[in-house]
N, C-alpha and C positions, 0 to 999 in steps of 0.2 A: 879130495873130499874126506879123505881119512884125520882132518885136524878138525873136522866141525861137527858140533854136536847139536842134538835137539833139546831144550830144555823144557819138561813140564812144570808150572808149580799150583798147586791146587788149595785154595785157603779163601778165610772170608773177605765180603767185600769193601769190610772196613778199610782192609791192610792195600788195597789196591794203588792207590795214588800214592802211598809213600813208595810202595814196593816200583812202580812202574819209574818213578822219579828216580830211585838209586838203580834200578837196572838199568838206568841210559845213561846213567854217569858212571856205569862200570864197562861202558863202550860195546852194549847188546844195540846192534842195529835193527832186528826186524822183531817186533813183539807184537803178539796179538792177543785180545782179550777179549774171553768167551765167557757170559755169564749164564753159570748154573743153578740149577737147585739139588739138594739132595733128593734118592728117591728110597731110601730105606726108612721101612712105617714101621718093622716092629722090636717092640721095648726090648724085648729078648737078647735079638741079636745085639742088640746095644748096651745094652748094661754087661753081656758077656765080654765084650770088647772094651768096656767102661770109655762109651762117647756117649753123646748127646747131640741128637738133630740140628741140625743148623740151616736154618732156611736160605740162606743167602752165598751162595758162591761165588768165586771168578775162577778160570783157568787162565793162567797168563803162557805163553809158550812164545820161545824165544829160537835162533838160530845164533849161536855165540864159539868162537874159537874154543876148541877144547882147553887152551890155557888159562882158560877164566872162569873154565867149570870151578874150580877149588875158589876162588875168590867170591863167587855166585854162593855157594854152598856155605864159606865163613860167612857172610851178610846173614844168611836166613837164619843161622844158627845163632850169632853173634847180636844182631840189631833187632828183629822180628821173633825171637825164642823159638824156633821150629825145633830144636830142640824137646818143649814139653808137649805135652798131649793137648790133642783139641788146638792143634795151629794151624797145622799146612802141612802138605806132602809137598817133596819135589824130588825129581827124577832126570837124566838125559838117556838121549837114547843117541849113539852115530847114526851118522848121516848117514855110512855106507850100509848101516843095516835096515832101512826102510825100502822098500822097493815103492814103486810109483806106478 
């Protein structure tokens, strides 16, 4: 269990169906998709942070070999801009460090 990771990635739900389509052709077998809303209401903390609300979320989370984490991570950067502000977070976490 120590080669497999957990992938979060957190963005709008424009980006869902292309995003969903190249993560299955980067060989992610188990993905699942949670849609959210944001729940942060004031201007403050948001203009300090310079975002802007966005009503519409997905979480997509994936179980993916650690050897694809970096391949995962070029895509978001490279094809989707995660790269600029106001796109998408994404994260993994190991396997071995969730308990159940």
């Amino acid at each position: 269990m120590d080669n497999i990771e957990y992938l979060f990635i957190i963005t709008g739900r424009k980006q869902k169906d292309a995003l969903l389509s190249r993560m299955c052709s980067i060989d992610n077998r188990i993905v699942n998709t949670i849609y959210g809303k944001g729940t942060v209401k004031s201007n403050y903390l948001l203009d300090m942070l310079g975002l802007f609300p966005e009503e519409n979320k997905v979480i997509l989370t994936s179980v993916l070999p650690k050897d694809k984490t970096e391949v995962i991570f070029d895509m978001l950067l490279n094809e989707f801009d995660f790269g600029n502000p106001n796109t998408g977070i994404a994260f993994t976490m190991p396997i071995s460090g969730m308990s159940f």
